[in-house]
C-alpha positions in Angstrom: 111.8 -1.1 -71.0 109.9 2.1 -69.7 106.4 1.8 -69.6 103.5 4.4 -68.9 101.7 2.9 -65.0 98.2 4.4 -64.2 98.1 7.1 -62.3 97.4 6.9 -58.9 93.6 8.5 -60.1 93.0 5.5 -62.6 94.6 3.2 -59.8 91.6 4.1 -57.8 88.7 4.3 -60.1 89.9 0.7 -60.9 89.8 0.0 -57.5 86.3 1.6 -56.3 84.9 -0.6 -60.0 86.8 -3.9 -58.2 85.2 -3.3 -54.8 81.5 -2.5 -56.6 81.9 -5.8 -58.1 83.4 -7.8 -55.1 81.7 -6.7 -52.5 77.9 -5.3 -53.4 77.7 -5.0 -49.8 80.5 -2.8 -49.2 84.0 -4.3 -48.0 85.1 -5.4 -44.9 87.0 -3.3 -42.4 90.4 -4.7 -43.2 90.1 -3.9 -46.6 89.3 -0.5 -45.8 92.2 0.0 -43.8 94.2 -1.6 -46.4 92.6 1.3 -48.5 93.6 3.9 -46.4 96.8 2.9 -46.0 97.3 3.5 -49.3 95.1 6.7 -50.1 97.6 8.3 -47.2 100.8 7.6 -49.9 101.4 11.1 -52.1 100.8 10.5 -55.6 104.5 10.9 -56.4 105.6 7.7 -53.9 102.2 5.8 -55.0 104.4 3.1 -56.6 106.5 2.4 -53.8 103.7 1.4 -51.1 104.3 -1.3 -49.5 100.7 -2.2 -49.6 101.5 -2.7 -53.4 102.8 -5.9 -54.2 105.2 -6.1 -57.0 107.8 -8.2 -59.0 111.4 -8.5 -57.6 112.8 -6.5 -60.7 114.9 -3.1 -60.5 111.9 -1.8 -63.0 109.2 -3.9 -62.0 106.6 -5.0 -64.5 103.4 -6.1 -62.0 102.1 -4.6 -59.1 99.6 -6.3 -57.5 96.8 -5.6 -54.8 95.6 -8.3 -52.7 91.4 -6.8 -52.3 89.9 -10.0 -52.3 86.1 -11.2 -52.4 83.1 -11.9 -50.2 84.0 -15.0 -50.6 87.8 -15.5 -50.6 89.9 -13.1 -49.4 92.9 -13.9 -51.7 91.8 -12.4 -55.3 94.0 -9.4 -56.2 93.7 -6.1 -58.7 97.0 -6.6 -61.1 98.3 -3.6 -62.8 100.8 -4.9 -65.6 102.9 -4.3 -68.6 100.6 -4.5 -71.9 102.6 -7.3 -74.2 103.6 -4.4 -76.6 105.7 -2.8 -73.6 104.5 0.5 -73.4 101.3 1.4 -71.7 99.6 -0.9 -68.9 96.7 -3.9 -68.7 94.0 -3.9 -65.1 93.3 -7.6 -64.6 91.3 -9.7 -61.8 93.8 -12.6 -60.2 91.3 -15.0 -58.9 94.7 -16.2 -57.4 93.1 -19.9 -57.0 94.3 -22.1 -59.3 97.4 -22.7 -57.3 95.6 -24.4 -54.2 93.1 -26.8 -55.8 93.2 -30.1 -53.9 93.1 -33.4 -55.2 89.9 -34.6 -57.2 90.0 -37.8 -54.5 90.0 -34.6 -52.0 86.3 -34.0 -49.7 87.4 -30.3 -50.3 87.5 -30.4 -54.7 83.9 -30.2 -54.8 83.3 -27.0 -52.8 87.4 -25.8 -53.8 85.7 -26.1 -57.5 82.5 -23.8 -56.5 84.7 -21.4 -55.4 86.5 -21.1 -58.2 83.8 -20.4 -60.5 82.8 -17.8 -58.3 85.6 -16.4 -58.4 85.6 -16.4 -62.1 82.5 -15.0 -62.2 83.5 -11.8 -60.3 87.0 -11.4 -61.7 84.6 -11.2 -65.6 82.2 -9.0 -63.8 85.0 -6.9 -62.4 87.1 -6.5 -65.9 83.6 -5.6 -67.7 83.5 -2.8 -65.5 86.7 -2.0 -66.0 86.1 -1.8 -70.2 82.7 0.1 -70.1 84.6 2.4 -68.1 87.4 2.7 -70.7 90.2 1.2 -68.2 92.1 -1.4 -70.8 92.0 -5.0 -69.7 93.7 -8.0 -72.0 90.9 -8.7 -73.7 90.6 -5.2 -74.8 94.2 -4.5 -75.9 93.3 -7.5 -77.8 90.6 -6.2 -79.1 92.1 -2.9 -80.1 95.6 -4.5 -81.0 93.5 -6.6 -83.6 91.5 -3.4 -84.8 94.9 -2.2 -85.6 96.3 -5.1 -87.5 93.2 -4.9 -89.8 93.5 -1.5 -90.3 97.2 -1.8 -91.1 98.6 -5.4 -92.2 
């Protein structure tokens, strides 16, 4: 199924709003590079970066954009299919629930901190993303609900 990506525009507001959010200070020189790397690829080719990470499949359905936090460099910007299959959904990875140690681990205490964090950035970060009208999951939700009421 064809479905309508950002453009490369709303690709990078979404961006600058992620970066506002993770880094108040300003990112970190990598990023930036990563960033420029990027801002060099023609609109047309935008899709095919390799800076872009995306699913396996001929048409893929994810792209994803490894930006990080100011405190853990692993947290990435997902552009994705909406569930309806025909326009796309910005999202915040916190990309941490895979590496939680053990409870009976020194490292669960301060793994579990930076978790929350995390979580606390990814919300701020989709927030900004709906005040400035870039649609999230919670607000196709919203909207797809709207809908529904509007016509059972």
């Amino acid at each position: 199924m064809i479905w309508q990506r950002p453009s490369p525009s709303e690709v990078w507001n979404a961006i600058d709003l992620y970066l506002q959010q993770a880094y108040p200070a300003g990112p970190s020189c990598a990023i930036r590079a990563r960033l420029d790397s990027l801002r060099a690829i023609s609109d047309p080719n935008f899709y095919d970066s390799r800076i872009l990470e995306c699913d396996p499949a001929p048409q893929p359905t994810r792209f994803s954009l490894r930006l990080g936090n100011r405190f853990y460099p692993h947290m990435k910007l997902v552009i994705e299919r909406s569930p309806d299959g025909h326009t796309h959904l910005f999202r915040a990875d916190t990309h941490d629930q895979h590496a939680c140690p053990p409870p009976s681990s020194g490292e669960y205490a301060p793994f579990c901190q930076l978790m929350v964090q995390n979580q606390s950035i990814a919300h701020a970060i989709e927030s900004a993303w709906e005040q400035h009208h870039l649609l999230t999951f919670k607000s196709y939700l919203r909207q797809d609900l709207q809908q529904r009421r509007h016509h059972p």
